[in-house]
C-alpha atoms as one frame of an Amber mdcrd trajectory, in Angstrom:
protein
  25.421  -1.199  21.582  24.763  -0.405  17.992  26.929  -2.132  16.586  26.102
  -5.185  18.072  24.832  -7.679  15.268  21.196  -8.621  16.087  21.985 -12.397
  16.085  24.021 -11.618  19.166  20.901 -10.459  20.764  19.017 -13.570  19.181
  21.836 -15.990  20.660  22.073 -14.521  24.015  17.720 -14.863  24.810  18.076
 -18.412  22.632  20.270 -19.576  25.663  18.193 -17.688  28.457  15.294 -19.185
  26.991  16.354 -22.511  27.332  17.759 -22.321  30.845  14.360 -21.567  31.758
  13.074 -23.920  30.398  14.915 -26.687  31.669  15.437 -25.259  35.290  11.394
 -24.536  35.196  10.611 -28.429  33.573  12.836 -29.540  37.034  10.682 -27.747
  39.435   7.693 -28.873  37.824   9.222 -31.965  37.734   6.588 -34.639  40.821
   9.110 -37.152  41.563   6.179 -38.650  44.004   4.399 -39.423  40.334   7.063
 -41.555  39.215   7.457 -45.307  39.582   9.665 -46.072  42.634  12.663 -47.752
  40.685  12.996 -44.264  38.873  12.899 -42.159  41.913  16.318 -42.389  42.889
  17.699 -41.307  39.241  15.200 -38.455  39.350  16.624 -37.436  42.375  20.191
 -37.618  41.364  19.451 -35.412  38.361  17.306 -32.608  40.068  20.666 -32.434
  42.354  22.976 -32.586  39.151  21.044 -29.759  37.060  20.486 -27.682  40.639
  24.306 -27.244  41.025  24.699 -26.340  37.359  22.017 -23.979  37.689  24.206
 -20.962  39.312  27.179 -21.864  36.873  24.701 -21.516  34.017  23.494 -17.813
  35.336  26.841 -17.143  35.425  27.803 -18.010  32.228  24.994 -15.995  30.637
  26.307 -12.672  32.672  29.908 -13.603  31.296  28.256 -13.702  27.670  26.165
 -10.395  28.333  29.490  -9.011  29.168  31.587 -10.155  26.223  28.907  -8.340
  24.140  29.328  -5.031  26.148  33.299  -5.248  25.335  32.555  -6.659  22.075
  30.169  -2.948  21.856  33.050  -1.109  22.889  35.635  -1.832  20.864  37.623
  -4.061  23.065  39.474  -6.537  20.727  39.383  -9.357  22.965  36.158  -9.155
  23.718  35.671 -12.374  21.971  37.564 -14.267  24.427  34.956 -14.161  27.158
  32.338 -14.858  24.754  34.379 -17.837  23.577  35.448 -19.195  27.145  31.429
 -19.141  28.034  30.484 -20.708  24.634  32.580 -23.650  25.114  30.742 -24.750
  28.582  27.129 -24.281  26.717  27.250 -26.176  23.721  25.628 -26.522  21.221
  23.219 -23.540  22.792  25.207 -21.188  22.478  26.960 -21.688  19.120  23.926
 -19.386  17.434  25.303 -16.826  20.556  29.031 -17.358  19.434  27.993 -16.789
  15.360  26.555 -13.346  16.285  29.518 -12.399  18.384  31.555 -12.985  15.790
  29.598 -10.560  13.563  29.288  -8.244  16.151  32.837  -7.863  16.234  33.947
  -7.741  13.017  30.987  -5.098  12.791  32.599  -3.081  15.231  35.718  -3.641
  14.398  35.403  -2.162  11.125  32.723   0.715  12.159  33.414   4.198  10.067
  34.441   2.619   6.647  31.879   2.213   4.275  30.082  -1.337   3.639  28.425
  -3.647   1.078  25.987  -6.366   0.713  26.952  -9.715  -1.050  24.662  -8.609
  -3.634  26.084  -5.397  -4.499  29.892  -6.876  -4.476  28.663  -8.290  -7.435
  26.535  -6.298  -9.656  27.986  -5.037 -12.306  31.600  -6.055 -11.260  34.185
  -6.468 -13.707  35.913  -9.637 -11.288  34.435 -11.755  -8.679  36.988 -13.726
  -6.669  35.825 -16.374  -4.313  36.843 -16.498  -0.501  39.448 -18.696   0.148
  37.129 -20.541   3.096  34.706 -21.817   1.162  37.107 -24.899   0.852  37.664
 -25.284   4.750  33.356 -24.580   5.874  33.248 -27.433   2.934  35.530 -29.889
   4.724  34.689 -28.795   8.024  30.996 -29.612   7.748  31.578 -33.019   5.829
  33.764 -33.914   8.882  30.641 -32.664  11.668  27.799 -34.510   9.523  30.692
 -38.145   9.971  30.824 -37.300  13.392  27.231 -36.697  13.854  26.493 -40.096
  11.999  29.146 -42.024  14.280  27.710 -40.622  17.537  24.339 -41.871  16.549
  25.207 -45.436  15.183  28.276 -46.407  16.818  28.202 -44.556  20.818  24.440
 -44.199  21.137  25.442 -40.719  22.802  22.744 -38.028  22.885  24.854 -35.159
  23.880  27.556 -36.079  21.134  24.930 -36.072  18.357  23.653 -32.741  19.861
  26.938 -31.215  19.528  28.221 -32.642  17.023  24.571 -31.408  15.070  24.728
 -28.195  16.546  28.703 -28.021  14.716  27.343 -29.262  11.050  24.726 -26.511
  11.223  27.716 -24.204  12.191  29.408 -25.455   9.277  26.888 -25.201   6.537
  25.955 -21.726   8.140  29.998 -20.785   7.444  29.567 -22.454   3.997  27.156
 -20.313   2.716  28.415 -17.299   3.826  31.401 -18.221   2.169  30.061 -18.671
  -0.896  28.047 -15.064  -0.799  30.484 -13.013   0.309  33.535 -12.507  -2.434
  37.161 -12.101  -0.932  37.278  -9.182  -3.949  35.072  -7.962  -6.398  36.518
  -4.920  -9.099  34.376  -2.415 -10.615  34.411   0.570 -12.620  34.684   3.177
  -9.557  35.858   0.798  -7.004  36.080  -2.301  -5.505  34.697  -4.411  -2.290
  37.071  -6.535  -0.176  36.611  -8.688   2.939  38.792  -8.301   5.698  37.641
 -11.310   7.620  35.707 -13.957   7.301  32.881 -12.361  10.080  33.383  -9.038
   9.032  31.108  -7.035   6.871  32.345  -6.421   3.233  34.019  -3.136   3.072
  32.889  -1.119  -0.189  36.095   1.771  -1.199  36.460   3.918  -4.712  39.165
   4.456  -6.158  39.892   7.806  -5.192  39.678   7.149  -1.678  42.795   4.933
  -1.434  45.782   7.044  -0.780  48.412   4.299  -1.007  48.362   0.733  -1.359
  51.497  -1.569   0.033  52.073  -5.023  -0.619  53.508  -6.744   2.295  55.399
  -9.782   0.984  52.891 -11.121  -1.281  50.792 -12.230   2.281  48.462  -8.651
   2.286  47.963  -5.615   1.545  47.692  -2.498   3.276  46.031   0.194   2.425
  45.715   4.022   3.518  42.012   5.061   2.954  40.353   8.326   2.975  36.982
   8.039   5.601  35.059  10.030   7.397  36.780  10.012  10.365  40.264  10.901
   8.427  42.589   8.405   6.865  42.840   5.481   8.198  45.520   2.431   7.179
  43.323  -1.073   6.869  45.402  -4.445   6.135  43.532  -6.909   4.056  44.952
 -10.432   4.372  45.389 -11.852   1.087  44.344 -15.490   2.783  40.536 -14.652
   2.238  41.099 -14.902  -1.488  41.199 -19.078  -2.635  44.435 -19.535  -3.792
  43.700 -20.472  -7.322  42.309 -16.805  -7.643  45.263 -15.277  -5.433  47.428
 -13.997  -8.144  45.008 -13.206 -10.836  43.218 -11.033  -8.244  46.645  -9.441
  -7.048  47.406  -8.806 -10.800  43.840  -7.275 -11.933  43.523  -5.266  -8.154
  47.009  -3.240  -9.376  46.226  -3.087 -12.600  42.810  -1.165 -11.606  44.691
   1.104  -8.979  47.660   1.822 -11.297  45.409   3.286 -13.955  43.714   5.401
 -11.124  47.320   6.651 -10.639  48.177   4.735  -7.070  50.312   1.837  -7.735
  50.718  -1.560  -5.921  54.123  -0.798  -3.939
C-alpha cells in the first residue's frame, strides 16, 4: 500500500465522511417537527436515501478495493475505481484524482523520479505538456455548463457536478502547466510518461538504447535497479508545436552521449 498516493486515502474518507453525514442528518431527521404539508415529502426522501444507503456502502468497498489492485500492480485496477466514481459524483472525483496518481505511481515504481521543480532547474530545454491545451478547454466548457445549470435549469445536482468537473479541470490545468512533457540537462533529462504519472528523472548513461517508433514514441531500454527495463514514452505528452524541436534536441543530447535515436 505504499505506493498508494495519499490523496487516494484523502478521497476515499472525503466520501465516507459524507455518507455519514447525510445517512446520520436522516436519522436525526423529526419528521413529527415538521409542518404537515411537508411530511409526506420527508417521508418519501428518508425512503429514497434509505435504499441508496446499502448501494452507497457498497460502492465505498468497491473503491477500497480498486485501491488494493491499484497497490498491487493490477493495471486495471482503475476500472473499478472508475465504475464506482461514476455513481458518486462529484464526491468522489477528489477519490478518482488520487487513484489516478496512485496508479501511475505504481505503475512506474523502481525508476527514479523528479519534482516539477527540479525538471527545471538548470535545464538546458523545457517543453510543455501537450494537455495543457485540452485541461484549458475542458474547464472553460465545465465553468459554461456550470453557469447554464444555474441560470437556465435551476438544477442543484447539475451545478454540483458540473462544479465538482471545473475544479477537476483547473486541478488538471495546473498540473499541466508544472509538470514538463521533457526537460534536457547536462547529465540527463526528465520525461513524463503520462499525464498522472510521476516525472521520471534518467542520465544519460543509463539509457541503453533509444527507438523511435514511427515518429508517435519512443522507447527506451534503461538501466535501474531492478535490471534493465524497456519504458515507452508517448510522444503525445509533448504540445505539438514543441514535438519536433524536442525530438530533434532529445537525439541530439543522446547522440553525443554515444546512443543514437534509431
Amino acid at each position: 500500500m505504499r505506493n498508494l498516493h495519499p490523496a487516494a486515502w484523502a478521497g476515499l474518507l472525503f466520501n465516507l465522511a459524507m455518507g455519514w453525514l447525510v445517512f446520520s442528518g436522516i436519522n436525526a431527521l423529526d419528521i413529527s417537527a415538521l409542518p404537515e404539508p411537508d411530511r409526506a415529502t420527508a417521508e418519501q426522501f428518508i425512503q429514497a436515501v434509505s435504499a441508496v444507503r446499502p448501494i452507497f456502502f457498497a460502492l465505498l468497498l468497491l473503491q477500497a478495493l480498486a485501491l488494493a489492485l491499484i497497490a498491487s500492480g493490477r493495471r486495471y485496477g482503475m476500472i473499478p475505481a472508475v465504475v464506482a466514481s461514476f455513481f458518486m459524483l462529484p464526491c468522489s472525483l477528489p477519490y478518482l484524482i488520487g487513484s489516478a496518481l496512485s496508479h501511475g505511481k505504481t505503475l512506474y515504481a523502481g525508476y527514479r523520479t523528479a519534482t516539477p521543480a527540479a525538471a527545471r532547474t538548470q535545464a538546458f530545454f523545457v517543453f510543455r505538456s501537450g494537455y495543457l491545451t485540452t485541461a484549458r478547454t475542458l474547464t472553460l466548457l465545465f465553468v459554461l455548463a456550470t453557469v447554464a445549470c444555474y441560470a437556465l435549469l435551476h438544477s442543484p445536482d447539475f451545478v454540483l457536478i458540473s462544479a465538482g468537473l471545473t475544479a477537476t479541470g483547473m486541478y488538471c490545468m495546473l498540473r499541466a502547466g508544472k509538470h514538463p512533457a521533457l526537460s534536457l540537462h547536462e547529465d540527463g533529462f526528465v520525461f513524463s510518461p503520462a499525464f498522472f504519472a510521476p516525472l521520471i528523472s534518467a542520465t544519460y548513461e543509463e539509457v541503453q538504447e533509444a527507438r523511435l517508433e514511427d515518429t508517435n514514441a519512443i522507447t527506451f531500454l534503461l538501466s535501474t535497479e531492478a535490471g534493465t527495463r524497456a519504458l515507452r514514452w508517448n510522444l503525445r505528452n509533448l504540445d505539438k508545436r514543441d514535438k519536433k524541436e524536442a525530438v530533434t534536441e532529445l537525439g541530439a543530447a543522446l547522440e553525443t552521449h554515444r546512443v543514437p535515436l534509431r
